[in-house]
Backbone bond lengths (Angstrom), bond angles and torsions (degrees), N, CA, C in turn:
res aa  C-N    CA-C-N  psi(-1)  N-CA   C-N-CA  omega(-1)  CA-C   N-CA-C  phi
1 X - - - 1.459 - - 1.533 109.79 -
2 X 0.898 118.55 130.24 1.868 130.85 166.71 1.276 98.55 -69.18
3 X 1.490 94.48 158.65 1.833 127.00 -171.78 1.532 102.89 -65.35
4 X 1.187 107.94 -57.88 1.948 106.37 163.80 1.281 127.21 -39.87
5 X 1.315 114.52 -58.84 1.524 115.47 179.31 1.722 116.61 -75.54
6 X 1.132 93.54 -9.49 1.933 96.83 -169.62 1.930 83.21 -85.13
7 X 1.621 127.34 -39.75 1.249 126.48 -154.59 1.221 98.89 -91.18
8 X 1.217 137.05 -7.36 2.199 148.57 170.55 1.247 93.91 -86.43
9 X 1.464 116.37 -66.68 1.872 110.98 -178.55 1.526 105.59 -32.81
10 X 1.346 116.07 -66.93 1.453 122.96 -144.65 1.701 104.61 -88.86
11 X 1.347 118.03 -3.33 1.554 135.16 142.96 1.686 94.09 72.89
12 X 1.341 105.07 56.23 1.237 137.45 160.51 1.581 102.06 -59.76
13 X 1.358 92.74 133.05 2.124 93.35 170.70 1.485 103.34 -69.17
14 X 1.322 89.35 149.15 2.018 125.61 -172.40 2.038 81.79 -44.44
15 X 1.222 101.44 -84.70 1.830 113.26 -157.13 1.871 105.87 -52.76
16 X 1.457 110.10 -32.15 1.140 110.01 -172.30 1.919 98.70 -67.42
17 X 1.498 106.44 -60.22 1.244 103.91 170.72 1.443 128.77 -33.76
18 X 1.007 125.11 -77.34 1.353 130.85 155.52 1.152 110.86 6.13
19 X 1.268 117.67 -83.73 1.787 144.58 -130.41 2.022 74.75 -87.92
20 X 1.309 142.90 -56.90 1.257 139.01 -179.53 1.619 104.26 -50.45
21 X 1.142 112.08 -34.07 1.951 116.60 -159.24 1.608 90.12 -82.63
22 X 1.277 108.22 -29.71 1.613 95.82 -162.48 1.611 91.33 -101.02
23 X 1.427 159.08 -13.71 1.152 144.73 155.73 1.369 107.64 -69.84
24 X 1.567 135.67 -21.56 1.800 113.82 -176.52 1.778 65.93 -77.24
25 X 0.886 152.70 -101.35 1.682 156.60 -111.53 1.749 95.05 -35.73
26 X 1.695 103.54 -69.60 1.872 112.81 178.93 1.781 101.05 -40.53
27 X 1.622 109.38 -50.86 2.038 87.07 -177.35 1.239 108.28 -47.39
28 X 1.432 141.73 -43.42 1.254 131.52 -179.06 1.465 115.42 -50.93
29 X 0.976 118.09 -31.01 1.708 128.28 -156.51 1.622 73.25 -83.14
30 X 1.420 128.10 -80.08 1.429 119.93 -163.85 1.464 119.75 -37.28
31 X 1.470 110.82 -58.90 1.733 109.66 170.11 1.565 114.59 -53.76
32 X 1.017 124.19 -2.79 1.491 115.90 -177.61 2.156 93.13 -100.97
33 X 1.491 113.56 0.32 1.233 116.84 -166.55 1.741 72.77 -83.96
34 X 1.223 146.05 -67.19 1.234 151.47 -114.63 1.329 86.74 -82.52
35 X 1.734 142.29 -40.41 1.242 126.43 -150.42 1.249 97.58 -74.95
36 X 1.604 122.67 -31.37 1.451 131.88 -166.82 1.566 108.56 -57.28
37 X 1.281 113.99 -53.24 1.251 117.38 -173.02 2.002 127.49 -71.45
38 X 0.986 93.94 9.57 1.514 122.81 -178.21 1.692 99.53 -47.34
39 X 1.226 114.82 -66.57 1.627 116.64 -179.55 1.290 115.92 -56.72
40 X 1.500 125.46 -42.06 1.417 143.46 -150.80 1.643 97.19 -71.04
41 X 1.191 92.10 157.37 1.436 111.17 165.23 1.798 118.90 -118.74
42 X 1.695 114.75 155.91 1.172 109.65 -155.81 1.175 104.61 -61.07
43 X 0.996 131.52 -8.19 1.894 140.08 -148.91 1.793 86.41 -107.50
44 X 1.027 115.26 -13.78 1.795 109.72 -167.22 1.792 103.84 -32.07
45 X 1.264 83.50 -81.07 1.733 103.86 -168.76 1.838 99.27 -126.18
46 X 1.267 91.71 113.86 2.124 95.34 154.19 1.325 104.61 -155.88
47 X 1.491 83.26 166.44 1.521 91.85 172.81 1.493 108.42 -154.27
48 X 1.342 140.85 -135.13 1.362 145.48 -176.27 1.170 105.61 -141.26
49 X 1.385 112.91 147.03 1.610 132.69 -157.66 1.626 81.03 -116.09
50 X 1.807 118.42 168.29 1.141 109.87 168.03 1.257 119.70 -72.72
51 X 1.337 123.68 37.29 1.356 104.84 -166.55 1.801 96.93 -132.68
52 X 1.707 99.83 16.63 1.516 127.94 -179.84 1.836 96.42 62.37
53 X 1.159 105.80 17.24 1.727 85.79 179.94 1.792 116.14 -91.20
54 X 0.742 129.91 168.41 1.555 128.35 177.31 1.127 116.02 -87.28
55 X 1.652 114.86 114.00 1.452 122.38 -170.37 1.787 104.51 -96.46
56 X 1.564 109.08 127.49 1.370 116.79 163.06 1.564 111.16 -45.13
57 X 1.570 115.97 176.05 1.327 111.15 172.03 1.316 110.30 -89.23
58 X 1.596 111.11 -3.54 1.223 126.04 -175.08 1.498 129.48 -78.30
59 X 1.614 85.86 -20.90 1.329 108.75 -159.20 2.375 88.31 -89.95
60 X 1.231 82.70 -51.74 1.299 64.04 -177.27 1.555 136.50 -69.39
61 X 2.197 113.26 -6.45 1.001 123.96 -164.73 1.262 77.04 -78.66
62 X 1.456 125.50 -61.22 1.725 111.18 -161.45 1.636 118.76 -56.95
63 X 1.333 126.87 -17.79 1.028 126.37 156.18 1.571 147.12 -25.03
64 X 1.765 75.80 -50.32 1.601 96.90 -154.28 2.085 83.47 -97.40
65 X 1.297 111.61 -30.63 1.699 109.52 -175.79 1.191 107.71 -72.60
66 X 1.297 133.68 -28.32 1.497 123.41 151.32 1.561 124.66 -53.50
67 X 1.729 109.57 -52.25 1.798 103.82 -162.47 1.797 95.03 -83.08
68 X 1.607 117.66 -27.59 1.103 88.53 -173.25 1.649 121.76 -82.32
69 X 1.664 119.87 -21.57 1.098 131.75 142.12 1.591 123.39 -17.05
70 X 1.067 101.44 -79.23 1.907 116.08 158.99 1.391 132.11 -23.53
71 X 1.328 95.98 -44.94 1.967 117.88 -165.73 1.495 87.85 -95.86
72 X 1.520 128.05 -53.29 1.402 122.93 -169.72 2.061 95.08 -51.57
73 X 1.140 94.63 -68.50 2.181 111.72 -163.79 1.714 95.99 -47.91
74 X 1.319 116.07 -24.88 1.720 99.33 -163.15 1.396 120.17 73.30
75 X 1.501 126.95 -11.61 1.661 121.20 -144.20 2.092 98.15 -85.37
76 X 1.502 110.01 -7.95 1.872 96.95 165.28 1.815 96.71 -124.09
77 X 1.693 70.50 178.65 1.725 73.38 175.57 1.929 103.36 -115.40
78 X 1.517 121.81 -2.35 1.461 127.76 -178.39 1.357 89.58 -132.22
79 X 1.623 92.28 138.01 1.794 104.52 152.18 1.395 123.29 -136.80
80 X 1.474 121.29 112.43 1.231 100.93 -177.95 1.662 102.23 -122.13
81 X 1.382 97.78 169.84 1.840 109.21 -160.76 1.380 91.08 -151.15
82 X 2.199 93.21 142.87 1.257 90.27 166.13 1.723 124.24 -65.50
83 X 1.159 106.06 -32.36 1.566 109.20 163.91 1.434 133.70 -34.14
84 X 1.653 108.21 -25.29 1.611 113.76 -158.73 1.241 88.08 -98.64
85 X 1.689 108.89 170.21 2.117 125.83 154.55 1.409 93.22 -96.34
86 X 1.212 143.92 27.81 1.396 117.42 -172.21 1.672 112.49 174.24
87 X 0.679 128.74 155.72 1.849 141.34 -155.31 1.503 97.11 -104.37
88 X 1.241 109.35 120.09 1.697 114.91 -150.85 1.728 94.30 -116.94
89 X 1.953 114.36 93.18 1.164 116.51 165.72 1.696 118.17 -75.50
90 X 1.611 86.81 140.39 1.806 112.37 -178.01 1.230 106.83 -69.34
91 X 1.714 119.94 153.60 1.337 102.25 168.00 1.180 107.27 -135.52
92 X 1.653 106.52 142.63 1.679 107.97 -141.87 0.968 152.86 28.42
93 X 1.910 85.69 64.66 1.474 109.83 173.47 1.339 129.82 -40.54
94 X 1.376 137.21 118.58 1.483 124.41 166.76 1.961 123.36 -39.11
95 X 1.889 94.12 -48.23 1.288 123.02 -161.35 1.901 102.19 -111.69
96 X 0.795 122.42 170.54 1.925 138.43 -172.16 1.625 102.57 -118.90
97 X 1.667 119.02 -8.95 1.228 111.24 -169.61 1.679 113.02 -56.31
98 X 1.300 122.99 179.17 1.357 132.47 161.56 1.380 125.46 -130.94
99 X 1.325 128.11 86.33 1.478 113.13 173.73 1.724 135.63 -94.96
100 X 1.181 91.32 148.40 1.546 92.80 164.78 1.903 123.68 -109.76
101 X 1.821 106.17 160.30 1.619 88.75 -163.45 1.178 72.15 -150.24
102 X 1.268 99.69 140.62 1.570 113.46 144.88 1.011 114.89 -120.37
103 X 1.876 125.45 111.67 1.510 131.20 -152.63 1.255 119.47 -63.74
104 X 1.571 97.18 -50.67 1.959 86.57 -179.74 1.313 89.70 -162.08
105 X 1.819 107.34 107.44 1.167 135.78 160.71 1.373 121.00 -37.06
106 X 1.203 132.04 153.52 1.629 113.25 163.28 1.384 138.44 72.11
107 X 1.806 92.21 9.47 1.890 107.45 -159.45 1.821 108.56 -56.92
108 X 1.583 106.87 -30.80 0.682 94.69 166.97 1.942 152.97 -50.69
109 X 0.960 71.71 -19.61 1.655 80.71 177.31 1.963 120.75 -104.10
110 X 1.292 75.63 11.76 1.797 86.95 171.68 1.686 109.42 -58.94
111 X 1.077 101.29 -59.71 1.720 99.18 171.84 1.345 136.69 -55.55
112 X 1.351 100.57 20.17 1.902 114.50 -164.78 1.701 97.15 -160.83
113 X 1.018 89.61 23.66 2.076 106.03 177.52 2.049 116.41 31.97
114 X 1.281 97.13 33.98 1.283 95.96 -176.33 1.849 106.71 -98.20
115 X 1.367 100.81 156.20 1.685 103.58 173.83 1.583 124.41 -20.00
116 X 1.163 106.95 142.61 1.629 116.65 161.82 1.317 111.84 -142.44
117 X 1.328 107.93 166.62 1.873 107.08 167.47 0.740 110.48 -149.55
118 X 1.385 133.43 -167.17 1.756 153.54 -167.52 1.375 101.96 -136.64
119 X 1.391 124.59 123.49 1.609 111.82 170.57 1.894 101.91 -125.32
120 X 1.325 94.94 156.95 1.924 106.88 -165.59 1.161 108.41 -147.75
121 X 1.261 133.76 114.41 1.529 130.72 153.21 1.913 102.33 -95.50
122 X 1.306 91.87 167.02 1.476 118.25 162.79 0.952 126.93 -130.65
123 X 1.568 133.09 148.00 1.177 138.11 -174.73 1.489 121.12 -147.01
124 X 1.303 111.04 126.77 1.537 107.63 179.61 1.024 111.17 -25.44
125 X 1.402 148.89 -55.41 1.114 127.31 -117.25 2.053 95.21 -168.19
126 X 1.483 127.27 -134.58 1.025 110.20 162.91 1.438 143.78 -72.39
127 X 1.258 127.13 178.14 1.946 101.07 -159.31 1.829 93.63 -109.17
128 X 1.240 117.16 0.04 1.381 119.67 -177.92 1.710 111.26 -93.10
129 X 1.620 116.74 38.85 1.083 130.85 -175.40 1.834 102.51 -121.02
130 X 1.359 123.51 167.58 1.261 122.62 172.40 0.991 120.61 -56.43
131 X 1.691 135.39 165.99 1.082 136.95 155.23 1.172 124.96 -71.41
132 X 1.004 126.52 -18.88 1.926 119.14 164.10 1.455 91.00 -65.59
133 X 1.154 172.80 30.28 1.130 162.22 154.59 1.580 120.10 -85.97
134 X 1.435 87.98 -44.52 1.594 91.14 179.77 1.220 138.58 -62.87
135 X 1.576 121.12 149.31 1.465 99.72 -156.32 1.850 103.40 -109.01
136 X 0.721 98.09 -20.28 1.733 107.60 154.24 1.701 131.12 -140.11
137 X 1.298 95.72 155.15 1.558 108.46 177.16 1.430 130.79 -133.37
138 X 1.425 127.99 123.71 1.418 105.03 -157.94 1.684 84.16 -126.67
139 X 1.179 99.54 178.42 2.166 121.88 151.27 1.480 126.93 -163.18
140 X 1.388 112.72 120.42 1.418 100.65 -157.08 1.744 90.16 -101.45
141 X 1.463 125.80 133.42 1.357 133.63 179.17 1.679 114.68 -87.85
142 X 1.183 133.94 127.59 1.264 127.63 -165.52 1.839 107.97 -114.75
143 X 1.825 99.22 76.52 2.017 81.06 -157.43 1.473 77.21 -126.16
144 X 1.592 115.70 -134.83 1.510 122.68 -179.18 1.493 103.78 -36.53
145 X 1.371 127.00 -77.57 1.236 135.81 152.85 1.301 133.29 -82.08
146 X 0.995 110.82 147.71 1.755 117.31 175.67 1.398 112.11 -90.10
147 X 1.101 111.24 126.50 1.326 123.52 176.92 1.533 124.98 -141.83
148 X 1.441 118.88 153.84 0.909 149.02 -137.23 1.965 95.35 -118.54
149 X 1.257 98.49 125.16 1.914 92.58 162.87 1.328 94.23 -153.39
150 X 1.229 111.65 142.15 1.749 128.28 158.57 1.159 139.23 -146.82
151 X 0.927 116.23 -163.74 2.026 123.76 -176.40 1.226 103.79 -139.59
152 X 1.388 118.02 155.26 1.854 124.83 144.96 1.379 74.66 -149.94
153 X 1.498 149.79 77.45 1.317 154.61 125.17 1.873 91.52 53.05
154 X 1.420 93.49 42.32 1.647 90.74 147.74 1.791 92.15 -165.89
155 X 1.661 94.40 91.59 1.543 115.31 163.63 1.610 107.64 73.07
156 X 1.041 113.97 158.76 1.426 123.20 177.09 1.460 129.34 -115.14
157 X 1.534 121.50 126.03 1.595 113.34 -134.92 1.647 92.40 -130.02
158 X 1.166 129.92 153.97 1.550 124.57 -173.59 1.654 78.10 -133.22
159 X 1.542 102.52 144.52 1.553 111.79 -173.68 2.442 81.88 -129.48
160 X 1.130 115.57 157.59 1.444 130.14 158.44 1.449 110.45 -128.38
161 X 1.760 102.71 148.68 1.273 103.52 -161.59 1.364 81.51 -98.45
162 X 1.567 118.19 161.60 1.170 147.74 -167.69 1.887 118.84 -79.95
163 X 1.724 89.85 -44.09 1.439 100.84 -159.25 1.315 123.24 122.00
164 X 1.283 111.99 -43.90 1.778 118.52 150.66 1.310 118.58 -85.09
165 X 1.183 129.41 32.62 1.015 122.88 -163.68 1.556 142.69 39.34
166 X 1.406 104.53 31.90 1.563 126.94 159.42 1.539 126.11 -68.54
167 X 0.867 117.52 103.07 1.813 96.91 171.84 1.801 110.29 -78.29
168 X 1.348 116.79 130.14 1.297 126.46 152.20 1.697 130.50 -99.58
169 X 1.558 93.43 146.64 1.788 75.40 177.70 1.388 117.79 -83.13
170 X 1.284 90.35 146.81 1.701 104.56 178.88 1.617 109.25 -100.15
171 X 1.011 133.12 -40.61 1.388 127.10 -136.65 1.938 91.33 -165.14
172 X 1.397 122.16 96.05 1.446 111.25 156.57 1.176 122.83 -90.92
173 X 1.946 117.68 163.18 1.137 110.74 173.39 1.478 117.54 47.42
174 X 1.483 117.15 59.52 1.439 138.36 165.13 1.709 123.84 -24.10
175 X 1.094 158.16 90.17 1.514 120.43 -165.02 1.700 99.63 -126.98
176 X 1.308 104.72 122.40 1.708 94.14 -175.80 1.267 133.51 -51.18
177 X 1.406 167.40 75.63 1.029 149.46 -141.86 1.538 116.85 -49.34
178 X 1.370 98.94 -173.29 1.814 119.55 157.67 1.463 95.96 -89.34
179 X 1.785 116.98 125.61 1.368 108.00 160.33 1.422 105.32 -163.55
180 X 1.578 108.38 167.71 1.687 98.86 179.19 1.691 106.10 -106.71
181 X 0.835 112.45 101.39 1.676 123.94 176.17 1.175 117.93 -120.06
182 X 1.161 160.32 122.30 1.300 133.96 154.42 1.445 113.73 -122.04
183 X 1.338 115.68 133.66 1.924 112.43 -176.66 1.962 105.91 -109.15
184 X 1.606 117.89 94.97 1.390 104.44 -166.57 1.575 111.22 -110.62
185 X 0.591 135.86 144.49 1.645 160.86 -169.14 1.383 120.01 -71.59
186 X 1.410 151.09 -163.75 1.116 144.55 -172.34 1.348 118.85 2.57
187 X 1.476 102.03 -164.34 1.588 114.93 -175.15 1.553 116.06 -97.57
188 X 0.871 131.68 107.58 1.574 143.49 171.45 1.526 96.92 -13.65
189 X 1.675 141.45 -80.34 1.159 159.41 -153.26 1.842 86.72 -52.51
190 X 1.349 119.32 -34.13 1.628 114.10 -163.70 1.679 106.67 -114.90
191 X 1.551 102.40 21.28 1.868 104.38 159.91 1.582 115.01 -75.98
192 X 1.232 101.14 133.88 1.794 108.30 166.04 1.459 100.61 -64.18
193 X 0.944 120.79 170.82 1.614 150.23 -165.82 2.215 101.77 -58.18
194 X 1.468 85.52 -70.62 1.275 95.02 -173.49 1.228 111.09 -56.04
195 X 1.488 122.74 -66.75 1.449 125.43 172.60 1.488 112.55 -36.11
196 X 1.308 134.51 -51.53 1.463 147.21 -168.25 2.155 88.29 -56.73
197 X 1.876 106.64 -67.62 1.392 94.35 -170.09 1.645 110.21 -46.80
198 X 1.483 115.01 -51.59 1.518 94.64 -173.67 1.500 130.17 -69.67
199 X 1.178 112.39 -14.74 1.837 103.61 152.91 1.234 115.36 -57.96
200 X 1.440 130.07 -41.03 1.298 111.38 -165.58 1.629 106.85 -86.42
201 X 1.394 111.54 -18.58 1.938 112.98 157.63 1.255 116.38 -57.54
202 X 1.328 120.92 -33.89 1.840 116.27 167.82 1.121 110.85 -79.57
203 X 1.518 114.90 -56.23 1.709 99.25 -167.90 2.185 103.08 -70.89
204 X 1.161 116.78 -16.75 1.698 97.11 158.61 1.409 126.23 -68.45
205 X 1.656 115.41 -31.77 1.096 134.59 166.87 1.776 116.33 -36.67
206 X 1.473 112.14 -45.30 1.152 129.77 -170.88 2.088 118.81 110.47
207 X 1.312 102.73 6.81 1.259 127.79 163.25 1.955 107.33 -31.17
208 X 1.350 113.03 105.60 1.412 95.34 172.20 1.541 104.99 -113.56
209 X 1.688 103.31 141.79 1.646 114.05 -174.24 1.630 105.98 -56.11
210 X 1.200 117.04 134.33 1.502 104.94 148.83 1.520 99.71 -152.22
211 X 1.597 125.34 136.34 1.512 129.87 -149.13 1.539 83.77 178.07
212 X 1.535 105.40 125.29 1.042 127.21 -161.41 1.660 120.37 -134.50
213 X 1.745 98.52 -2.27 1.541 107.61 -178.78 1.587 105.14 85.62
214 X 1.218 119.83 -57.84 1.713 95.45 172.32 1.210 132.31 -112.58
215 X 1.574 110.48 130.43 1.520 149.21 179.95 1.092 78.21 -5.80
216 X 1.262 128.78 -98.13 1.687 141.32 -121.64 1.605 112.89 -80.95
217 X 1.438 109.82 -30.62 1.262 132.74 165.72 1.656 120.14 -53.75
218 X 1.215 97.61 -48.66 1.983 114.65 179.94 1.694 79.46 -77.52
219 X 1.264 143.98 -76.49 1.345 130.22 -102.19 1.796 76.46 -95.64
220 X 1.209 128.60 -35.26 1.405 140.21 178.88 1.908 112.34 -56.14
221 X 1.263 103.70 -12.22 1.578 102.19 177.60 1.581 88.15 -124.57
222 X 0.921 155.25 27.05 1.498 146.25 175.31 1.524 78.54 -118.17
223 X 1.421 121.02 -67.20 1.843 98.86 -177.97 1.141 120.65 -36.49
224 X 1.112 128.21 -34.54 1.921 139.13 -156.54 1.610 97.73 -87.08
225 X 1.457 116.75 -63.50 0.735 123.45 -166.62 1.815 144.74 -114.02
226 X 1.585 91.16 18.54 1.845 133.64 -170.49 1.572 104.07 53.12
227 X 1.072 101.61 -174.51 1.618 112.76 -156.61 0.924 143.69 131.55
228 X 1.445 150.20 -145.33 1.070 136.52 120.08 1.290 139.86 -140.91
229 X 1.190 172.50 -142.75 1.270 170.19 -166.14 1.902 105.49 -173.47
230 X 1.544 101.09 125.70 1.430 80.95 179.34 2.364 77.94 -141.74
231 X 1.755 93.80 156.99 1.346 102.41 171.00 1.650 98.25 -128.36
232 X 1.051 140.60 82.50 1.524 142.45 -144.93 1.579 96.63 -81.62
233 X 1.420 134.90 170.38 1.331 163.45 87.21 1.447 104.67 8.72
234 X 1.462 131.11 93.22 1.577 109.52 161.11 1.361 104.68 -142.10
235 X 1.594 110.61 -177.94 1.431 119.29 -173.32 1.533 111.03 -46.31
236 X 1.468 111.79 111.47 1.454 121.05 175.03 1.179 108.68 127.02
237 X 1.569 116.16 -50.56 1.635 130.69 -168.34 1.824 85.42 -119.37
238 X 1.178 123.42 77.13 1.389 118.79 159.11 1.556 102.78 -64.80
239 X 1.204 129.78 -42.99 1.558 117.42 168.62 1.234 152.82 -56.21
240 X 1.554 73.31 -8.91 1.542 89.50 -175.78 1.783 120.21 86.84
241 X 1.618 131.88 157.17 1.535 114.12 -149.74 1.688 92.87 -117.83
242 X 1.593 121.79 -43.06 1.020 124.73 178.11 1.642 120.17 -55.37
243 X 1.776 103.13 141.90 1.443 105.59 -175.63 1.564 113.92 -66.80
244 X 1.436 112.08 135.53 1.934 95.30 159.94 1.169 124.49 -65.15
245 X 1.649 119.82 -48.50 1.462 116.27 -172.90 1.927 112.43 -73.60
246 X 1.492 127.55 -14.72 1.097 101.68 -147.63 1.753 87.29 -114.64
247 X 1.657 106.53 -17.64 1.521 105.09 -167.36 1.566 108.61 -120.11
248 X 1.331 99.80 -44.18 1.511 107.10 -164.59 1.722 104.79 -75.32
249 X 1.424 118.19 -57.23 1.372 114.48 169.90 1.604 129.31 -29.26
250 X 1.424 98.04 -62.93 1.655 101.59 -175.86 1.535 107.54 -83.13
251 X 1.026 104.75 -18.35 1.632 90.72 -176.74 1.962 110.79 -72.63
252 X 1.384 85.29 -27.73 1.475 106.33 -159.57 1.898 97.07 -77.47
253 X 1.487 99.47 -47.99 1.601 89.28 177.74 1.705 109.17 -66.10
254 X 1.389 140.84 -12.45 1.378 108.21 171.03 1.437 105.86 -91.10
255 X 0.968 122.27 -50.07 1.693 133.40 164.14 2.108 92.55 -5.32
256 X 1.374 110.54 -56.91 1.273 126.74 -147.09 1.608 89.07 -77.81
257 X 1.421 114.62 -43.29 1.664 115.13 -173.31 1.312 111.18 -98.46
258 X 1.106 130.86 15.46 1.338 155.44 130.47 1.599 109.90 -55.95
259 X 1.069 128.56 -2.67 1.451 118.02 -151.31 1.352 141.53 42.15
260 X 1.566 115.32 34.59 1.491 133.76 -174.85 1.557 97.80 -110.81
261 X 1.322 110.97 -166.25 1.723 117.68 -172.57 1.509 96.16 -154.36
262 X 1.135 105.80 154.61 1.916 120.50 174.33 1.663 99.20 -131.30
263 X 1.256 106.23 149.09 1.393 115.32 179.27 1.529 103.42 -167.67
264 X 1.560 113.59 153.01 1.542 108.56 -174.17 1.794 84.00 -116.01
265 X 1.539 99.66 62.86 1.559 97.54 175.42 1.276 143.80 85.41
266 X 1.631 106.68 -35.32 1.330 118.19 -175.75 1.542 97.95 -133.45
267 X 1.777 126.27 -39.06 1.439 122.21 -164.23 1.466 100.54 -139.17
268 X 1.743 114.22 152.35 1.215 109.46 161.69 1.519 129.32 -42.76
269 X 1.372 128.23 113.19 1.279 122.42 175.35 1.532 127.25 -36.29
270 X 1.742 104.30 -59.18 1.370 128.05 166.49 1.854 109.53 -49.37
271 X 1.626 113.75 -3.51 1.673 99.44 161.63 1.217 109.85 -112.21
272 X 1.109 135.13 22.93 1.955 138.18 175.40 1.456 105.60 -74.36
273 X 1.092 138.18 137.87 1.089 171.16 25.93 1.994 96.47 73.30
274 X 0.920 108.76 78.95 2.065 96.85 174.69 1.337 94.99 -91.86
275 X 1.601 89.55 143.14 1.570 113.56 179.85 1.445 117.41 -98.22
276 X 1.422 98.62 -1.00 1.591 96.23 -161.05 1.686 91.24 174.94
277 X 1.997 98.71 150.42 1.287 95.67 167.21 1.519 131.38 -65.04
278 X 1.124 123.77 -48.39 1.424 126.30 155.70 1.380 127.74 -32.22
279 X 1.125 138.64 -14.00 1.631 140.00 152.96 0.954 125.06 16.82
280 X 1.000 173.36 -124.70 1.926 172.95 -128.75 1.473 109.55 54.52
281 X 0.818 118.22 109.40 1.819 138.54 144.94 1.244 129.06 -82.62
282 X 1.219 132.30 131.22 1.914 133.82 129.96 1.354 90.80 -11.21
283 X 1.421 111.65 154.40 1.599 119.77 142.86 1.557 105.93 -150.27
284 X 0.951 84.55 149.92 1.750 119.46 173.36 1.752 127.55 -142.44
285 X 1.409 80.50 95.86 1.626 82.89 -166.76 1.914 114.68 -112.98
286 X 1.455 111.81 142.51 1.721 91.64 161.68 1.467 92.03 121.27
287 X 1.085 146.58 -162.53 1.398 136.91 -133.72 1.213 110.32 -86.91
288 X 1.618 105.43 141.89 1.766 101.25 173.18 1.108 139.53 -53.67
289 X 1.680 129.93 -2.11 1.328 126.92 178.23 1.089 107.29 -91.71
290 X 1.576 123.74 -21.24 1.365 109.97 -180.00 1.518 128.65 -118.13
291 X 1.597 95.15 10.71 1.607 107.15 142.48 1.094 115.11 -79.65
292 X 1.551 132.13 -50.09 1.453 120.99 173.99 1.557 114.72 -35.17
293 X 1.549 134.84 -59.03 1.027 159.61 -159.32 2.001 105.64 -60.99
294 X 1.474 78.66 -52.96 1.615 75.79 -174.59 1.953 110.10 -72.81
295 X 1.540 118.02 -12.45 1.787 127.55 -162.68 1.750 87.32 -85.16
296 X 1.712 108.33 -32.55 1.269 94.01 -179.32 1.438 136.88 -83.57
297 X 2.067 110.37 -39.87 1.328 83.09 143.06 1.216 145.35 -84.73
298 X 1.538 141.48 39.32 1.113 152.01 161.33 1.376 104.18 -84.73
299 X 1.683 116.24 -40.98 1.545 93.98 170.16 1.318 127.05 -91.93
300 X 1.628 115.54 0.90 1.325 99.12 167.23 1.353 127.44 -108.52
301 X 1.819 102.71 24.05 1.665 104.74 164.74 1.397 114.93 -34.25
């Protein structure tokens, strides 16, 4: 079944539909960024995002094929990107939605041909609201195959692209398993106490590492295959490095309708309050026993 007919069956709203049909279309536009860069070298073109990190040239083509995509269709009325300083209003919006994107996860590893993705929430309304709010969540993975996964908070559906640029479904009604995986973040030498005990409760557990540098890539085999994904709080980044609005939110709401949980340790992520686009959280994402595990020793530091 195609992404259209699976989103008419399941009697998806007219605008919501849409606005999903026309972002799998832009992932294509991005993977067609990748053939371009074939000659280039990593050094081609970068520069710094506000977040001082070093943006591929890739990073910024997919950027711009989302917002300018967006601004051409009318279909939100907010766009914000990890790429942007600022929340980029539409003018004469068709739709009131609000999204957030983070264009292409993982850029780093473009030069060593490993996975990347695209991650997107939506939101009724403005995107500087919680993540339980949102009314969909997608991430399209750009590896052997490209694929497609999302939410509208009825089940979680993995679509594969064809080759003509079709999406088919692969996989309905997502459900995370029981599994021992864990994908963890920083440097061991710079874990706080608590975080440090619950690694060593998984890896005694029989927990095997696998962490691969991109978000969507780790958090995309912890769905498949349970686990969890954590980007912790440590010496330097007590806040933690990952975005709330562009990574942690949407990833976290399918993770969540998947039957998994996100927490930055102590609280549901999806109940924060963002103060700002720039945001950073802890994360802890991927099956409920070992989010429970990690909220508890956090509270009994």
């Amino acid at each position: 079944m195609i992404l259209k007919d699976f989103l008419v069956r399941a009697e998806t709203e007219k605008n919501l539909m849409e606005l999903i049909l026309f972002l799998a279309n832009q992932a294509q536009q991005v993977k067609k960024g990748f053939f371009c860069s074939i000659r280039k070298t990593p050094a081609d073109e970068q520069t710094k995002n506000m977040y001082g990190e070093e943006q591929m040239a890739l990073d910024i083509y997919a950027d711009d094929v989302f917002i300018s995509g967006l601004q051409k269709a009318r279909l939100v009325r907010y766009i914000a990107t990890e790429e942007q300083h600022q929340i980029i209003e539409v003018k004469d919006p068709k739709n009131n939605f609000g999204i957030v994107i983070d264009p292409l996860d993982g850029s780093s590893l473009i030069d060593v041909n490993l996975c990347t993705g695209s991650i997107i929430g939506i939101y009724p309304g403005h995107v500087l609201e919680k993540g339980s709010t949102m009314i969909a969540a997608l991430y399209i993975l750009y590896g052997p195959l490209t694929t497609l996964t999302f939410t509208t908070g009825k089940g979680v559906h993995e679509f594969a692209e064809d080759g003509t640029g079709e999406f088919f479904l692969r996989h309905k009604d997502l459900k995370i398993p029981e599994g021992k995986i864990y994908a963890p973040g920083a440097l061991r030498r710079d874990y706080f106490p608590a975080h440090a005990r619950w690694i060593d409760k998984l890896e005694h557990s029989g927990y095997k590492l696998r962490f691969s540098g991109c978000f969507v890539a780790d958090v995309h085999q912890i769905l498949h295959k349970g686990g969890v994904f954590t980007y912790p709080g440590f010496k330097g980044r007590e806040k933690g490095k990952l975005r709330l609005l562009y990574e942690a939110n949407p990833m976290g709401k399918i993770i969540c309708e998947a039957g998994g949980a996100i927490s930055n340790g102590r609280t549901d992520i999806l109940n924060i309050n963002p103060t700002g686009i720039d945001d950073v959280t802890p994360i802890y994402v991927g099956g409920k026993e070992e989010i429970r595990l990690i909220e508890t020793f956090m509270r009994d530091e």
